[in-house]
C-alpha positions in Angstrom: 19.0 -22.7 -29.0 15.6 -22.4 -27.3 13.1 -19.9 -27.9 13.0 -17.7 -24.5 9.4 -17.8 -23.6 9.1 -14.2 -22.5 11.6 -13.0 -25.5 9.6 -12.4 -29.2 11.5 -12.8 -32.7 13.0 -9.6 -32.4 14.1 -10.2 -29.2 11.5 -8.0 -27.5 10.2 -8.9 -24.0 6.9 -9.9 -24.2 4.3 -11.2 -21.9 3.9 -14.8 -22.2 0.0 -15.8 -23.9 -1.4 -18.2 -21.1 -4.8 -18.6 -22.7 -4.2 -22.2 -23.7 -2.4 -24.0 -20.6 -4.8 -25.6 -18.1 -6.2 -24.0 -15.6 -5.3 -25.4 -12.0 -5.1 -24.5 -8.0 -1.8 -23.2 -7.9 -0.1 -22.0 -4.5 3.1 -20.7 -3.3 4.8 -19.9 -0.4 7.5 -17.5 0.1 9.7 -16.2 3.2 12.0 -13.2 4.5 13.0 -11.9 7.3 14.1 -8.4 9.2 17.1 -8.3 11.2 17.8 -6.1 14.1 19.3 -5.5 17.0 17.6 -6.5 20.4 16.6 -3.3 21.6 14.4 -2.8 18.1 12.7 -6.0 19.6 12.4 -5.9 22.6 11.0 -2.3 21.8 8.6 -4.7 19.2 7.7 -7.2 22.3 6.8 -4.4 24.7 4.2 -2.3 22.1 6.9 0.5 22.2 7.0 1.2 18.3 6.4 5.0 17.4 4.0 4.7 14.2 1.9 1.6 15.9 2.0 -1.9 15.5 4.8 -3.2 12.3 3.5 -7.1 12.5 0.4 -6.1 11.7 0.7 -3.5 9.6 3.1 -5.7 7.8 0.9 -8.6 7.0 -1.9 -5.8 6.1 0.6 -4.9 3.2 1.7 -7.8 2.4 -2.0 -8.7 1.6 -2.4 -5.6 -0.6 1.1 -6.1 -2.2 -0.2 -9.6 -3.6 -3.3 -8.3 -5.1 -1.1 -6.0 -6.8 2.2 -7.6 -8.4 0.9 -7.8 -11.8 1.2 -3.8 -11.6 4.7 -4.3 -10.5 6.1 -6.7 -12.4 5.8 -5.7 -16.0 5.2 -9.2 -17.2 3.5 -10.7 -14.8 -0.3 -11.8 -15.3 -3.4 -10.0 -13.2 -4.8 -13.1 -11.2 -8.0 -13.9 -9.0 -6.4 -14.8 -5.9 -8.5 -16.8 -3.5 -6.8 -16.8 -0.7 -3.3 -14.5 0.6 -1.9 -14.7 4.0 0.8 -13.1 5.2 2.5 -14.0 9.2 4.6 -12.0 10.8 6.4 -13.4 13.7 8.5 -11.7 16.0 11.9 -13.6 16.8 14.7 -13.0 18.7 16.7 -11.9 15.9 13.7 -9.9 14.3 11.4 -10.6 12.4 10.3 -13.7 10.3 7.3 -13.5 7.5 6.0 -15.9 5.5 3.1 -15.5 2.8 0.6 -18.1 1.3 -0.7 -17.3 -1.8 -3.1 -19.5 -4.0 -5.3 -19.3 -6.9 -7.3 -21.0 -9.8 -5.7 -19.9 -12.9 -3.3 -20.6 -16.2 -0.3 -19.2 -14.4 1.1 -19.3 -10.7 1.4 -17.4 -7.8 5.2 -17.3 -7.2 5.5 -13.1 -7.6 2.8 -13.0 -5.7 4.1 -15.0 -2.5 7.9 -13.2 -3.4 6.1 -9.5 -3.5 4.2 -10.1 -0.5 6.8 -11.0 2.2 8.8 -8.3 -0.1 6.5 -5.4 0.9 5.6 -6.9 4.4 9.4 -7.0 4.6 9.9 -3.4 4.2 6.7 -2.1 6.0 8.7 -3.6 9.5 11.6 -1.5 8.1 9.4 1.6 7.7 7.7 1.0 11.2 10.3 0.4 13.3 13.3 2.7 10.8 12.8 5.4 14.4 14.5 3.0 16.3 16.9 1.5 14.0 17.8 2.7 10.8 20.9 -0.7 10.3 17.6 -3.4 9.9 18.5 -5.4 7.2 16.0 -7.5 4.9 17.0 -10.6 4.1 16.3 -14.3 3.1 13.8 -13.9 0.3 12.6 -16.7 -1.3 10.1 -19.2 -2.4 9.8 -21.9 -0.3 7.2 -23.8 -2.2 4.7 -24.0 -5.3 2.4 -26.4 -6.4 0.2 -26.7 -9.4 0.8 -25.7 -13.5 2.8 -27.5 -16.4 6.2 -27.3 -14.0 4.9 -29.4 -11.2 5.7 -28.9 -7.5 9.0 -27.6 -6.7 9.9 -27.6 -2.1 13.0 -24.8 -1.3 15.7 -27.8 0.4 16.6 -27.5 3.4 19.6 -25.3 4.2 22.7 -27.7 5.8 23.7 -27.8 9.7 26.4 -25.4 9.9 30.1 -26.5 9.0 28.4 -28.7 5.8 29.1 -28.0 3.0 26.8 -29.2 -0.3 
């Protein structure tokens, strides 16, 4: 059997030691999405939300939420992130956000990208919960990474409806 990476001797989780691999620009992108009803966005389309405006406050948050995952995953490594952006789009089934993330480092920016559109994700829930407490999060995932030992990995495309894989 293979040694786990993040598993010691003893079977103890353990934080994996990065200090040799290669340091490269890695970058990820990952995506979710809030689904509600058309009122909640029409509400969102017409600036009627009652704590102000969720798109925004959602990508602010998602920006914070990056620079923190290595507090919120236990094993995940502190990086310097050069760049985070979070979109929020408003669609008509909700709303659609996607996060960039990238870096300079030994390790990637996956749980970054996933913790961003994570928290972005739940600050449209918490902004807009007055008008609609039956949102439902949904769809997260990386769509992309590039950089590190693993190479460059691109989230297929889903099928057109009726196909099955």
């Amino acid at each position: 059997m293979t040694q786990l990476s993040h598993v010691d001797e003893q079977g103890r989780v353990r934080m994996v030691d990065t200090g040799n691999k290669q340091i490269t620009m890695r970058r990820a992108v990952a995506s979710a999405r809030v689904l509600m009803t058309g009122a909640t966005v029409s509400a969102l389309r017409e600036h009627r939300t009652p704590k102000g405006d969720p798109l925004e406050a959602a990508r602010l948050a998602g920006i914070m939420a990056a620079k923190r995952t290595s507090e919120l995953i236990p094993l995940c490594h502190p990086l310097p992130l050069t760049h985070i952006e979070v979109r929020a789009t408003l669609e008509d089934s909700g709303v659609a956000l996607e996060a960039e993330v990238s870096t300079n480092a030994q390790t990637g920016v996956e749980m970054e990208a996933l913790t961003a559109v994570s928290v972005a994700a739940l600050t449209v829930y918490d902004m807009c919960k007055a008008l609609e407490k039956g949102m439902t999060i949904t769809d997260v995932r990386l769509e992309s990474k590039t950089g590190g030992k693993s190479g460059d990995y691109e989230r297929a495309l889903e099928p057109a409806p009726g196909i099955v894989r």
